[in-house]
C-alpha positions as CSV (number, residue, x, y, z in Angstrom):
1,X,-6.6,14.1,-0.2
2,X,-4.1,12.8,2.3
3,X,-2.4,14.9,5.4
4,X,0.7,13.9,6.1
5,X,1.4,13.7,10.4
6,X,4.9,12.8,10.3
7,X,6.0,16.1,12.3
8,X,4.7,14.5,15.4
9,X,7.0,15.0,18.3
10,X,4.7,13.3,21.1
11,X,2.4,10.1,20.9
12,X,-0.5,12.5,20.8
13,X,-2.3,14.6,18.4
14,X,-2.8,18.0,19.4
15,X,-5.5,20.4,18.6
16,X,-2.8,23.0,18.0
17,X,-1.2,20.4,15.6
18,X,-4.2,19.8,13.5
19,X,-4.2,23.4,13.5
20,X,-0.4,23.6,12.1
21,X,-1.5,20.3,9.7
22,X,-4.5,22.3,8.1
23,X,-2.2,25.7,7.9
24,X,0.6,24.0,6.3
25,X,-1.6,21.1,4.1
26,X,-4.5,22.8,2.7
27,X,-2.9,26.4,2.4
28,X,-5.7,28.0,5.3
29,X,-4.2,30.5,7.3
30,X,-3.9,30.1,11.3
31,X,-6.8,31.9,12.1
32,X,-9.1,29.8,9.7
33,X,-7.2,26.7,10.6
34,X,-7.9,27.4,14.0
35,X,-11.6,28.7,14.0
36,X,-12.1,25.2,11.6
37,X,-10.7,22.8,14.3
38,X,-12.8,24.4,16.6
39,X,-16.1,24.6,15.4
40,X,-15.1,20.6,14.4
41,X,-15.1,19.7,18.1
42,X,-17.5,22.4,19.1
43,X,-20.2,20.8,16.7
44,X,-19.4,17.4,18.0
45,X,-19.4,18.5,22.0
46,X,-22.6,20.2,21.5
47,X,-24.6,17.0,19.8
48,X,-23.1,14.4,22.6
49,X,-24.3,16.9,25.4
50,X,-27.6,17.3,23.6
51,X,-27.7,13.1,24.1
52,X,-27.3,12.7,20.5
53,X,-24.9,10.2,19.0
54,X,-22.2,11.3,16.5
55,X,-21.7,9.0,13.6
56,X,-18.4,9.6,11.4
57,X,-18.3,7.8,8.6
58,X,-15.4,5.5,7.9
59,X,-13.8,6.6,11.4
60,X,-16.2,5.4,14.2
61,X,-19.6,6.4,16.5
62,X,-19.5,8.3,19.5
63,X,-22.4,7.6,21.7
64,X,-23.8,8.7,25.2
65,X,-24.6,5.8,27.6
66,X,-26.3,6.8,31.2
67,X,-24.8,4.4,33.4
68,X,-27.1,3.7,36.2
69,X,-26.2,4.4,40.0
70,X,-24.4,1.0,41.9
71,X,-22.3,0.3,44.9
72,X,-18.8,1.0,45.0
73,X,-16.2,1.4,47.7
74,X,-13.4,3.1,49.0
75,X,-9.9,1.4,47.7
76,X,-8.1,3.1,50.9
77,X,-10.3,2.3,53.5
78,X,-13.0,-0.5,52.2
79,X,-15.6,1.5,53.4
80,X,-19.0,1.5,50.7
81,X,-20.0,4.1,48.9
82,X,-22.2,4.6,46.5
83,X,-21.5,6.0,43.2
84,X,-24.1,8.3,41.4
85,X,-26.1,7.9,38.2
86,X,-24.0,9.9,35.4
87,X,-23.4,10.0,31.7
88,X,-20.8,8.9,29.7
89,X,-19.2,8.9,26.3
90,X,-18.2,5.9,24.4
91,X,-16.3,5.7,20.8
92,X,-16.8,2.6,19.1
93,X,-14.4,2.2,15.8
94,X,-15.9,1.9,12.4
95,X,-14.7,-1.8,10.8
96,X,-12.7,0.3,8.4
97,X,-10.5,1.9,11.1
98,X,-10.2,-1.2,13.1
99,X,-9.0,-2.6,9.7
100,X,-6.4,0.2,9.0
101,X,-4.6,-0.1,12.9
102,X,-4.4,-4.3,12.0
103,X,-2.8,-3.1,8.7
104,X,-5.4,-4.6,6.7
105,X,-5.4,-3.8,2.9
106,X,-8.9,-1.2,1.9
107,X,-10.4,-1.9,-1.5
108,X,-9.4,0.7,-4.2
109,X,-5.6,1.5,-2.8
110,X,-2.5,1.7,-4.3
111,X,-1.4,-1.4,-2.7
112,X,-4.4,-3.5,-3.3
113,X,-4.1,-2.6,-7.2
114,X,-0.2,-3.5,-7.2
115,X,-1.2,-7.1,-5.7
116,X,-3.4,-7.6,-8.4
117,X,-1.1,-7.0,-11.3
């Protein structure tokens, strides 16, 4: 199944246009569309605050790094401070999205199969 995005007005995918996408794609009304989306990032928020990574396959791996405390300073003044201990969330792109931003032709797509004949 493929969504199509070319509606976007902005450089940004919204929530609310996912919403709209699964609405006007895949036939679910706005309040399922809505209630999908949001037990989506829900689901995702609530395993990256747990400390557990979140693997998508074919998309790319979010993962919690604890980055330790250090000393840091004040760009206005040049005065140190230091800067806390504190977690942080990384995304890391699977090789098959990397491969689909340079353009790069997947196995088993339209295009691939025209090359070959």
């Amino acid at each position: 199944m493929q969504l199509s995005v070319d509606s976007l007005e902005t450089a940004a995918l919204t929530k609310a246009q996912l919403v709209d996408l699964l609405f006007e794609q895949l036939g679910l009304n706005k309040r399922e569309s809505k209630d999908m989306v949001d037990a989506f990032f829900d689901l995702i928020t609530e395993q990256l605050v747990a400390g557990t990574d979140v693997k998508i396959s074919g998309f790319g791996n979010f993962q919690i790094r604890t980055k330790a405390p250090r000393p840091g300073r004040n760009p206005r003044t040049g005065e140190a401070i230091g800067i806390q201990a504190r977690r942080v969330v990384t995304f890391h792109a699977s090789h098959k999205l990397k491969g689909q931003i340079q353009g790069d032709k997947l196995p088993g797509t339209a295009m691939e199969a025209s090359d070959r004949a």
